[in-house]
C-alpha positions in Angstrom: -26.3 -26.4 73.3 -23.5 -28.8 72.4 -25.9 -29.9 69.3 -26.1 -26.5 67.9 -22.7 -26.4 68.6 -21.9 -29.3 66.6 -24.5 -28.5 63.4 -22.4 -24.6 63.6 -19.5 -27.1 63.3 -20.5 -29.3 60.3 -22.7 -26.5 58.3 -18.9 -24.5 58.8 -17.0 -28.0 57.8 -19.1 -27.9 54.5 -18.5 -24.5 53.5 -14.6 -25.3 53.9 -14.9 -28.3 51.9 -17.1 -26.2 49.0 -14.5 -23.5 48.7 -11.7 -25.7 48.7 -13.5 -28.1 45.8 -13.6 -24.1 44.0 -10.1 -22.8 44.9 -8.9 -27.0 43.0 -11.0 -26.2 39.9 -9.8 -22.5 39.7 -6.5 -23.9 40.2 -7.0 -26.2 37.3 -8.5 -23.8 35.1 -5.6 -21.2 35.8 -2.8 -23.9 34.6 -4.5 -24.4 31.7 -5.2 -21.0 30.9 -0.8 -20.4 31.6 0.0 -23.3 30.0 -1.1 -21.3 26.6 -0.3 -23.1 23.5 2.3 -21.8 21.2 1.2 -19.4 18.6 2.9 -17.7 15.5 1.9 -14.1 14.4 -1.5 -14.0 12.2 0.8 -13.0 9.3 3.2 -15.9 9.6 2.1 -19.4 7.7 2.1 -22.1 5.3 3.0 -20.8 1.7 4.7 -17.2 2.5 7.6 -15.9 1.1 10.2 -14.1 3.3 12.5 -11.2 2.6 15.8 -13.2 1.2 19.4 -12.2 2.2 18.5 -10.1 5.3 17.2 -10.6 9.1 13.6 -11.6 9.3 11.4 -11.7 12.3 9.4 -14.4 14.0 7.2 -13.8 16.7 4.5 -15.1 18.1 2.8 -16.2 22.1 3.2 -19.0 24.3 3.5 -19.6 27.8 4.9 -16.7 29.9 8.6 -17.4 30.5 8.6 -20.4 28.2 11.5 -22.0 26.7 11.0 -22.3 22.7 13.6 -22.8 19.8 13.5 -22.6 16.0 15.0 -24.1 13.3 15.3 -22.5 9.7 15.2 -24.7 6.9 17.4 -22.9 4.4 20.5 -23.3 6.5 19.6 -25.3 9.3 20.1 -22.9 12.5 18.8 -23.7 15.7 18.1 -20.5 17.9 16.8 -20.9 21.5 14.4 -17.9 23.3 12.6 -17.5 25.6 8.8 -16.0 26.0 8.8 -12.8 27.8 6.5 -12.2 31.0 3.3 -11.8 29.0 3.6 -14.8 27.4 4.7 -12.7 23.9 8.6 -14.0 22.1 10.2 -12.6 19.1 13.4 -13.8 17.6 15.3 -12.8 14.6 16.6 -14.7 11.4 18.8 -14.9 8.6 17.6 -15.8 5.5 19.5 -16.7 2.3 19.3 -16.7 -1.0 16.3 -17.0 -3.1 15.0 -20.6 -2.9 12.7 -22.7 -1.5 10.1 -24.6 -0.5 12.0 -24.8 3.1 10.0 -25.1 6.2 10.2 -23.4 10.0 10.1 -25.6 13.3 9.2 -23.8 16.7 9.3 -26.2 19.6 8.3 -25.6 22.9 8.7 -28.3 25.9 5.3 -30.3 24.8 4.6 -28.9 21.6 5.9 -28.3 18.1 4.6 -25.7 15.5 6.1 -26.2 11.7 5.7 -24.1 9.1 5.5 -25.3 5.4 6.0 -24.3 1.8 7.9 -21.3 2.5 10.1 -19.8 -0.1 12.3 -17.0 0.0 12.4 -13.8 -2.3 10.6 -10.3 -2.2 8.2 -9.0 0.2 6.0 -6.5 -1.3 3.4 -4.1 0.9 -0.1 -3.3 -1.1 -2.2 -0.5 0.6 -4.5 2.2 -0.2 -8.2 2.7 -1.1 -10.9 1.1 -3.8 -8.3 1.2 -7.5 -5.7 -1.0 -5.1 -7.9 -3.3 -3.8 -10.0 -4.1 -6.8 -9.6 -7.5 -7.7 -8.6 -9.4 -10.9 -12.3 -10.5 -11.1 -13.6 -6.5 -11.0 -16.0 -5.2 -8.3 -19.2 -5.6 -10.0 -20.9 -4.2 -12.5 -18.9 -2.0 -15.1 -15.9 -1.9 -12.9 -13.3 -4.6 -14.2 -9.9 -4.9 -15.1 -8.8 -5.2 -18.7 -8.1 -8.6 -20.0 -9.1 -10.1 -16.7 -10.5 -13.7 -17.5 -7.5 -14.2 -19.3 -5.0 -13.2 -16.3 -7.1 -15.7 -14.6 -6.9 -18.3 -16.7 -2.9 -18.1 -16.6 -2.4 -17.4 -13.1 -1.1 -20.8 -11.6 2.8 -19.8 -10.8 4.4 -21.5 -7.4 6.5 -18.6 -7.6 4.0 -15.7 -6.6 2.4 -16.0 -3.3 -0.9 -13.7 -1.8 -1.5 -12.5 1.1 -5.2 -10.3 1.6 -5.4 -8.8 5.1 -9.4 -8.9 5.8 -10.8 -5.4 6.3 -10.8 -4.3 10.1 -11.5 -0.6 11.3 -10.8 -0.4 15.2 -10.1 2.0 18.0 -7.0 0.5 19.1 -3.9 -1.0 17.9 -3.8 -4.8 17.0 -1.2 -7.7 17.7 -3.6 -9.7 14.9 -5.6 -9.6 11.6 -7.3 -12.2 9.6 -5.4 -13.7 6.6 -3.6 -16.5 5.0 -1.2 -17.2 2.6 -2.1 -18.8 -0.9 0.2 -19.6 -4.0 -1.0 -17.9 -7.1 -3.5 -19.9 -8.8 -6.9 -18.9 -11.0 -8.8 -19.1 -7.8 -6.2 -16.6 -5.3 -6.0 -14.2 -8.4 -9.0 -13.9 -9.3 -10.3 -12.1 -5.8 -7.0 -10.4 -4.6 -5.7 -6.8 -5.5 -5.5 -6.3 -9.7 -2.3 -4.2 -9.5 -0.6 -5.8 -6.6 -0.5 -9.2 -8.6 0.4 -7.8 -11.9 2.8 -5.8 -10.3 4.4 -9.0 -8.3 3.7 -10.9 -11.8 6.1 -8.2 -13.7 8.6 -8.4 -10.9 8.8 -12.7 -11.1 9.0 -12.7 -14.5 12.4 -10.2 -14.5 13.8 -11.1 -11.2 13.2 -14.6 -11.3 13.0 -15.4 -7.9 9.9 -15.7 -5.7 7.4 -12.4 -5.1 5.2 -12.2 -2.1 2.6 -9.8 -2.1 0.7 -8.2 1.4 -2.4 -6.4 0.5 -4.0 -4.3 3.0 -6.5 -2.0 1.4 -9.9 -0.5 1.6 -12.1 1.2 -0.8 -13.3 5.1 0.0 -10.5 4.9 2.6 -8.7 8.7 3.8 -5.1 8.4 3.9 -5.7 9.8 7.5 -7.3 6.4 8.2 -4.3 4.8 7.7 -2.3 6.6 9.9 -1.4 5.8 13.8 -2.8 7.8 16.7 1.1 9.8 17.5 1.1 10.8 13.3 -2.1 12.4 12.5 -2.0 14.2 16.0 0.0 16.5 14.1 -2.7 17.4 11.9 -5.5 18.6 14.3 -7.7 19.7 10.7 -6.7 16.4 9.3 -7.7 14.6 12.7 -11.1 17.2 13.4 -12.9 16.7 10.1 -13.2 12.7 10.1 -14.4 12.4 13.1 -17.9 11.9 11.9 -17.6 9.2 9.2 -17.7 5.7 7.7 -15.2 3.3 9.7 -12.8 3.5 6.9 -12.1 7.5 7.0 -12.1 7.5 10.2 -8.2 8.5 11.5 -5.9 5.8 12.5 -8.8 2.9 12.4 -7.2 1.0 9.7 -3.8 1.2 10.7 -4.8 -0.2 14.0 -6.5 -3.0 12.4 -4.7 -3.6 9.1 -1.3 -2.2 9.4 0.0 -2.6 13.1 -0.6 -6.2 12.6 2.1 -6.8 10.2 4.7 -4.5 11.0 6.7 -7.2 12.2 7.2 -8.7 8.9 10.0 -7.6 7.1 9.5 -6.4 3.5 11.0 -5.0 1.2 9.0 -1.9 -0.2 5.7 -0.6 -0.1 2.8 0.4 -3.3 -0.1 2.9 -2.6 -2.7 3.6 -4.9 -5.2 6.2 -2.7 -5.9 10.0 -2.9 -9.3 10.3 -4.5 -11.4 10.5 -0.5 -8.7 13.5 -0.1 -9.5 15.3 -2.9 -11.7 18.1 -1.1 -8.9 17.8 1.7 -5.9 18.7 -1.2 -4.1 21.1 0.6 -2.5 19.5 3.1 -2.1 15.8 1.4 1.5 16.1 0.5 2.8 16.4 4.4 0.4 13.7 5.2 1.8 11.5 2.8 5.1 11.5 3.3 4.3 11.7 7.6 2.3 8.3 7.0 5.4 7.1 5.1 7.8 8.0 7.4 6.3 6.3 10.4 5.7 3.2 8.5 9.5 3.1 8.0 9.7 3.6 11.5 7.3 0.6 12.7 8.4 -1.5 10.0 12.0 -1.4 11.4 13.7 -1.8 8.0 15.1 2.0 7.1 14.0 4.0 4.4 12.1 1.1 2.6 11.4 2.1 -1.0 7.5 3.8 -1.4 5.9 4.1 -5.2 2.6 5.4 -5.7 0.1 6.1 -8.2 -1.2 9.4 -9.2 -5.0 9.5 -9.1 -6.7 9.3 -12.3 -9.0 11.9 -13.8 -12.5 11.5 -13.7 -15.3 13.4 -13.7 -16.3 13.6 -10.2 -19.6 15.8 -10.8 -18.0 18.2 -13.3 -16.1 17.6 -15.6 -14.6 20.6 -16.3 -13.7 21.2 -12.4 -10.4 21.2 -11.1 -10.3 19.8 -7.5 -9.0 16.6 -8.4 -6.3 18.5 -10.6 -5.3 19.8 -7.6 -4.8 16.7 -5.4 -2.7 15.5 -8.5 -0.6 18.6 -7.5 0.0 17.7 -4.0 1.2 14.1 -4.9 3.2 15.4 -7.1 4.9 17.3 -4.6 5.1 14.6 -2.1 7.6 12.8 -4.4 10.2 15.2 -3.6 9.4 15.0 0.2 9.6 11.7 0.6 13.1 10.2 0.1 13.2 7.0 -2.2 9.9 7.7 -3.6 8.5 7.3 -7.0 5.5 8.1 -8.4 3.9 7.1 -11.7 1.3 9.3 -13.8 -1.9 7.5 -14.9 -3.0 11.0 -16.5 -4.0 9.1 -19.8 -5.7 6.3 -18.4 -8.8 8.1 -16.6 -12.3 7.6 -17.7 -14.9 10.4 -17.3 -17.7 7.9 -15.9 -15.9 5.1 -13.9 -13.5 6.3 -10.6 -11.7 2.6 -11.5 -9.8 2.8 -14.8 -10.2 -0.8 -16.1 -6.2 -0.6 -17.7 -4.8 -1.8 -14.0 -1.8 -3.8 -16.0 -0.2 -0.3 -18.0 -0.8 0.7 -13.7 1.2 -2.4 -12.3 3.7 -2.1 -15.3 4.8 1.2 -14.5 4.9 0.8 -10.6 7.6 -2.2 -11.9 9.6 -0.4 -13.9 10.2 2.4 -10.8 11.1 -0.5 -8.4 13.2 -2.9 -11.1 15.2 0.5 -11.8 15.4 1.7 -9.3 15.4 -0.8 -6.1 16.9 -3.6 -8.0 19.5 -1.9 -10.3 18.0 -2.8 -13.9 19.3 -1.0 -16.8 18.1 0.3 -19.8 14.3 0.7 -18.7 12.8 4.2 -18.7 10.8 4.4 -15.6 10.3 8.6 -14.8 7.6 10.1 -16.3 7.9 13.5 -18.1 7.6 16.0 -15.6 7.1 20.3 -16.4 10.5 22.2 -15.8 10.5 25.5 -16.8 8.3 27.9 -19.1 10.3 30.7 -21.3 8.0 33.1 -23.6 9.1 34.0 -26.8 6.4 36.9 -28.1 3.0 34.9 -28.1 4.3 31.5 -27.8 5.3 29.9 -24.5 7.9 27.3 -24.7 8.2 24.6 -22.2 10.7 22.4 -20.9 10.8 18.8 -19.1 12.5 16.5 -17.2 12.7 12.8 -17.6 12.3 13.4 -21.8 16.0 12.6 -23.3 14.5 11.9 -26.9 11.8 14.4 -27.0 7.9 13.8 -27.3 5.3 12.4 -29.1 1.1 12.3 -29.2 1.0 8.8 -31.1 -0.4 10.9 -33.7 -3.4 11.9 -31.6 -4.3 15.7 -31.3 -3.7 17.4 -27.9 -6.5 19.6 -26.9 -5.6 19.8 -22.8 -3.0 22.8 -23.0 -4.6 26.3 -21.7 -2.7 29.8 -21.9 -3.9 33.1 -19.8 -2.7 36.9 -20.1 -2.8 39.2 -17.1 -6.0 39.1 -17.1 -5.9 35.3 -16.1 -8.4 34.0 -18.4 -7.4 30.5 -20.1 -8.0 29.8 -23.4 -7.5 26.3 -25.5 -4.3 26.2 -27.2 -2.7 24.3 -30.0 0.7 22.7 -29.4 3.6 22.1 -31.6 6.2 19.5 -31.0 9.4 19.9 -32.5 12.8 20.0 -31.1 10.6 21.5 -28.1 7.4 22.0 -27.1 5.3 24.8 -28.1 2.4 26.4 -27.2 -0.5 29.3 -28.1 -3.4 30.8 -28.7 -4.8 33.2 -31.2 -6.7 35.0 -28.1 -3.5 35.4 -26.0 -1.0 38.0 -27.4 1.5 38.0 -24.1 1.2 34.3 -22.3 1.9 34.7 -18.6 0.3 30.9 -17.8 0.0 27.7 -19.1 -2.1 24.7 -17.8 -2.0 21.0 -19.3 -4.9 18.9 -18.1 -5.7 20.7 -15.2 -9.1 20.0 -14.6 -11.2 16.7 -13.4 -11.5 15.4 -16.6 -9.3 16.8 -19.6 -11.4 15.9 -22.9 -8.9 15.5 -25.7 -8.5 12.8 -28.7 -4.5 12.7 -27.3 -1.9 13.3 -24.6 1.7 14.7 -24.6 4.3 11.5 -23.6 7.9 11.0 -23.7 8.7 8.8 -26.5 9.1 5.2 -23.9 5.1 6.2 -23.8 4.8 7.6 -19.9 2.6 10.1 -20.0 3.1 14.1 -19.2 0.9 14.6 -15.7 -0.9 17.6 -15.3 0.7 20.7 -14.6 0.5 24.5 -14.1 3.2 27.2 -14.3 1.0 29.8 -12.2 -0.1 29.7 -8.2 -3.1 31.6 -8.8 -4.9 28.9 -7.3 -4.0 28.4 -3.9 
């Protein structure tokens, strides 16, 4: 008996000794899992450019509770913090003028993280579907950007700075996204996002002081895709009819993945290029917009940030003479004037009937500059507005129109017009010939008593010429009637 007592003994001894051995190495392995190493936000690195003369954030993990501090190389400041319970710190920073290269220093109690090359200048948000993300270097075959080998060749400028936010559709929001910084040079240009660089490239040269550029863009993406979960709740149709679609339609997926991860960066405006997944969809596009906008002013922390956007382009889309995507172009019109510190730019005579990505992606960036130097950063002299339809008065079987945004009248750059329409009561458009003198004119030998006039409003408007003010931004397409609703 005492023998079987003794062997119940050492067989129990053993298993004490094996579970303490296991509760030493789980002990181990939970110190080092706690003792996390210091970590900066996926956004945050070597070669970026941060927002100058304002409060800037830094954030990133380390160990829960930790003591950090971080020194700014433009003026020297040391700041101490602490990480809260989950291990996650952010901390807030002045930056100065434009200037640079400086470099960050985050220490911790057995580590230090330091940040290089960074200058300070403009921060400049990128987003939208396929005509915003295509690159310098074109997406394939037939779909390039004018004069691109060239903009490659002469890209190398310290000054501009990229950053492309890889593509990432998920259910939930993210703390994280893959990207890095690069300076501007024939190899970063030639893959990153044709208008965002020429539009950072037009802003450098003016403003002379360093332009960084965030692109976060997918092609065939719905604007609904790009919005968070509390947003597009209030759109139930909006929310209902993407259910059942690619990863990049899909509501809220990209903003999970692309846009919650850098909404701790300050910048200082946003560009959006996207509308043509929302054509069938036009009637309710102009309250998404400016929703989607005003929550990313929200997340983004830094007021009513200024937001320009490009009109889609016309193209064919399966008829020519359809006007669905005449209609969408209605709607983002009419988001302009819901969206405070907005701008939008018309790229109504740059479409082509075959190809959804207009190749002339500088006279794109070009104008989106001209709204924000204007505009956001006080430059005179440029005219920036585009022409837009005022009023309509009929004079016996002429209708005469009036603009906004056209001080020294019109021109067609010699071209003839063949886009304008007129319809009686009967509601029948016919072609009609314009006259531009000290105003703008228009008729039709079929139409005795004009009640409507249209201008381009269809997919694809085939004329030799279009109707601009004389800085040469073009009229977009209008209607003076509601008869289609």
């Amino acid at each position: 008996m005492k023998l079987n007592m003794h062997f119940i003994n050492r067989h129990k001894f053993n298993d004490i000794i094996k579970s303490t051995i296991k509760l030493i190495l789980f002990s181990f392995l939970f110190v080092a899992t706690v003792q996390a190493k210091v970590k900066v936000g996926s956004v945050l690195g070597d070669n970026m450019v941060l927002q100058r003369n304002t409060e800037v954030q830094i954030w990133g993990t380390a160990q829960p509770g930790e003591r950090l501090s971080i020194t700014t190389g433009w003026n020297s400041v040391k700041k101490i913090f602490k990480a809260n319970e989950n291990g996650k710190w952010l901390v807030k920073v002045k930056t100065t003028e434009a200037g640079g290269p400086y470099k960050i220093t985050i220490g911790a109690s057995k580590e230090k993280i330091t940040i290089k090359n960074i200058l300070l200048g403009e921060v400049w948000l990128c987003s939208g579907q396929s005509n915003m993300e295509m690159p310098v270097a074109g997406l394939g075959v037939g779909q390039l950007a004018n004069g691109s080998n060239e903009l490659i060749f002469d890209a190398d400028n310290d000054n501009i700075r990229l950053f492309n936010v890889k593509k990432a559709s998920i259910s939930t929001p993210q703390d994280s996204c893959v990207g890095s910084w690069a300076v501007a040079s024939s190899e970063s240009v030639a893959s990153f996002s044709a208008v965002g660089y020429l539009y950072a490239k037009k802003l450098q040269q003016k403003l002379k002081v360093p332009i960084g550029i965030i692109c976060s863009s997918w092609g065939g993406s719905s604007i609904e895709a790009w919005m968070d979960k509390e947003t597009i709740a209030q759109f139930p149709a909006a929310l209902k009819r993407w259910e059942k679609t690619q990863p990049q339609t899909k509501p809220s997926l990209l903003y999970n993945g692309m846009i919650a991860p850098i909404v701790n960066y300050t910048i200082k405006g946003a560009l959006w290029y996207q509308g043509e997944s929302n054509k069938d969809f036009y009637k309710d596009y102009a309250a998404l917009q400016a929703s989607m906008v005003a929550s990313w002013r929200k997340d983004f922390g830094v007021g009513n940030f200024p937001f320009y956007f490009v009109q889609i382009a016309p193209f064919e889309y399966g008829n020519s003479k359809g006007n669905i995507s005449a209609l969408l172009r209605d709607e983002q019109l009419k988001s302009m004037a819901l969206i405070p510190n907005s701008g939008m730019i018309s790229t109504f005579d740059l479409g082509e009937e075959k190809n959804i990505h207009p190749a002339e992606k500088a006279i794109v960036a070009n104008r989106l500059a001209y709204w924000s130097l204007s505009e956001t950063y006080g430059c005179k002299g440029l005219s920036y507005k585009m022409p837009t339809f005022n009023s309509v008065t009929i004079k016996d079987s002429v209708a005469i129109l009036k603009f906004d945004n056209a001080p020294n009248g019109f021109t067609s750059f010699g071209k003839e017009v063949e886009c304008f329409e007129v319809a009686g009561a009967d509601s029948i458009f016919y072609p009609a010939k314009l006259i531009i003198d000290k105003e703008v004119k228009v008729f039709s030998a079929k139409v005795k008593a004009p009640m409507a006039v249209r201008y381009g409003f269809c997919n694809f408007p085939k004329t030799k010429g279009y109707l601009y003010n004389t800085a040469g931004l073009p009229v977009p397409s209008f209607r003076t009637d509601n008869w289609i609703k």
